[in-house]
N, C-alpha and C positions, 0 to 999 in steps of 0.2 A: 231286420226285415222292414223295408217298404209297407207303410199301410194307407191307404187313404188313395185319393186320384191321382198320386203320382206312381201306386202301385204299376208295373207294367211297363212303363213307358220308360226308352232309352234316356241314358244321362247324353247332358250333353257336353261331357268330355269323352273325345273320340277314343283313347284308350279306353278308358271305362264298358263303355256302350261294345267293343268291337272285343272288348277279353272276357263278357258278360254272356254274348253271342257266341263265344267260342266253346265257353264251358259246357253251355247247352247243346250245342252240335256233337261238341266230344263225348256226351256223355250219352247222347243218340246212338252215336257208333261204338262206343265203348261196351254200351248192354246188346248191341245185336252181334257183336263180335264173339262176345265173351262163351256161346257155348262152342267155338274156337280156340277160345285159350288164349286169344290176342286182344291186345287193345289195340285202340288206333295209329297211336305212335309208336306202338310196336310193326305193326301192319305196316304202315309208310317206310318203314325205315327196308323191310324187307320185300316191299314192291318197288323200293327204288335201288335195290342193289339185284332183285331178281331183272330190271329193266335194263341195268351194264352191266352185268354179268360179275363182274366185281367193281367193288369204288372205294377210293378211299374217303377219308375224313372232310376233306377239303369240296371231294365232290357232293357229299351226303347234307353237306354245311352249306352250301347255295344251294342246292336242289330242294332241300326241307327248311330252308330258311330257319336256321336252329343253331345253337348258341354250342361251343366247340363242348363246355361240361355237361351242358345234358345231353350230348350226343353220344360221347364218351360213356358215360352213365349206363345208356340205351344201350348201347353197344355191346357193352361190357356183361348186361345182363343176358342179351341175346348169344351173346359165346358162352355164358357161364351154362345156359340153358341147350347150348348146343345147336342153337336156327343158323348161326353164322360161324365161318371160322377164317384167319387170316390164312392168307396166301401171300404166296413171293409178287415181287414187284418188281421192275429191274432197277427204280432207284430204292435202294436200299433203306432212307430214311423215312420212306413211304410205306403205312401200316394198311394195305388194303384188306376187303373182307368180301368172301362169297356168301351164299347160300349154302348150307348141306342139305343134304336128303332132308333131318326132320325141319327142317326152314323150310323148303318147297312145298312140303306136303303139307304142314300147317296154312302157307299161302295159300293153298291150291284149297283145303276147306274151308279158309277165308274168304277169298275171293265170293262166294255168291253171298254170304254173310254180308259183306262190304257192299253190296251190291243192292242189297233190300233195304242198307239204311240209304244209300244212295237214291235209291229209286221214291222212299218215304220224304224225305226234303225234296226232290224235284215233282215229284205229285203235288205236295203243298203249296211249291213255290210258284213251278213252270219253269222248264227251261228257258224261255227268253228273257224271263227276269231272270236266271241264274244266269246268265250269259250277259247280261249286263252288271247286276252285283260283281260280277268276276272282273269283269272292264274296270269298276270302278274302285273293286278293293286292290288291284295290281298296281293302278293309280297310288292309291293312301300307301301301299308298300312302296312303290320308288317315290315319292316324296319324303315317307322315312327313313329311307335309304342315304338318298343323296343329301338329305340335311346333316344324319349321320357324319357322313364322309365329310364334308365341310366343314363339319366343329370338333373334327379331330379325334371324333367317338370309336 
């Protein structure tokens, strides 16, 4: 633990500072969620397959900018639990996944859950600052992106 006048105040390595922020955000939405039965990354995963109707891996993997094993992971928990289930696809090698009934209706109680933490950050913030934050971390994401791609990662 931080004590003293650096207590608070971002590091200034941008990983650090921007996975430090995240935590605290996650954990924002994770307790307003929770009398849903959902966490956040459970929630995203199945507001973005409830927004294509079905998607596979590939789509879920740029859409949530998420690493192909803990998507899998996520997934796997969400079918085990019964929110999701796989559907045909007409390429065969392709593992797509819907919504079922108790996915939607878990969404559908989410949703204004999602909503109040949503509205608690943008009360704090302001949307014009979150509308520039967002400008600016889409930024730091395609910079990490394309440096990625260039060193072969």
């Amino acid at each position: 633990m931080t004590r003293g006048p650096a207590r608070g105040r971002a590091s200034p390595c941008v990983c650090n500072t921007l996975r430090m922020v995240t935590r605290v955000v996650t954990q924002l939405y994770d307790d307003a969620l929770r009398p849903g039965g959902l966490r956040i990354t459970q929630f995203s995963i199945l507001a973005s397959i409830a927004r294509a109707g079905a998607a596979n891996l590939r789509q879920l993997e740029d859409e949530l900018a998420i690493d192909q094993t803990t998507l899998t992971r996520s997934l796997n928990r969400l079918e085990r639990d019964r929110m999701i289930e796989r559907v045909p696809h007409p390429d065969g090698r392709i593992k797509a996944r819907t919504l079922t009934v108790k996915g939607r209706q878990a969404l559908q109680v989410a949703r204004p859950l999602w909503a109040q933490a949503q509205r608690r950050i943008l009360d704090g913030l302001g949307t014009k600052a979150w509308a520039d934050a967002r400008r600016r971390l889409r930024h730091v994401q395609d910079v990490a992106t394309t440096k990625r791609r260039r060193e072969g990662a």
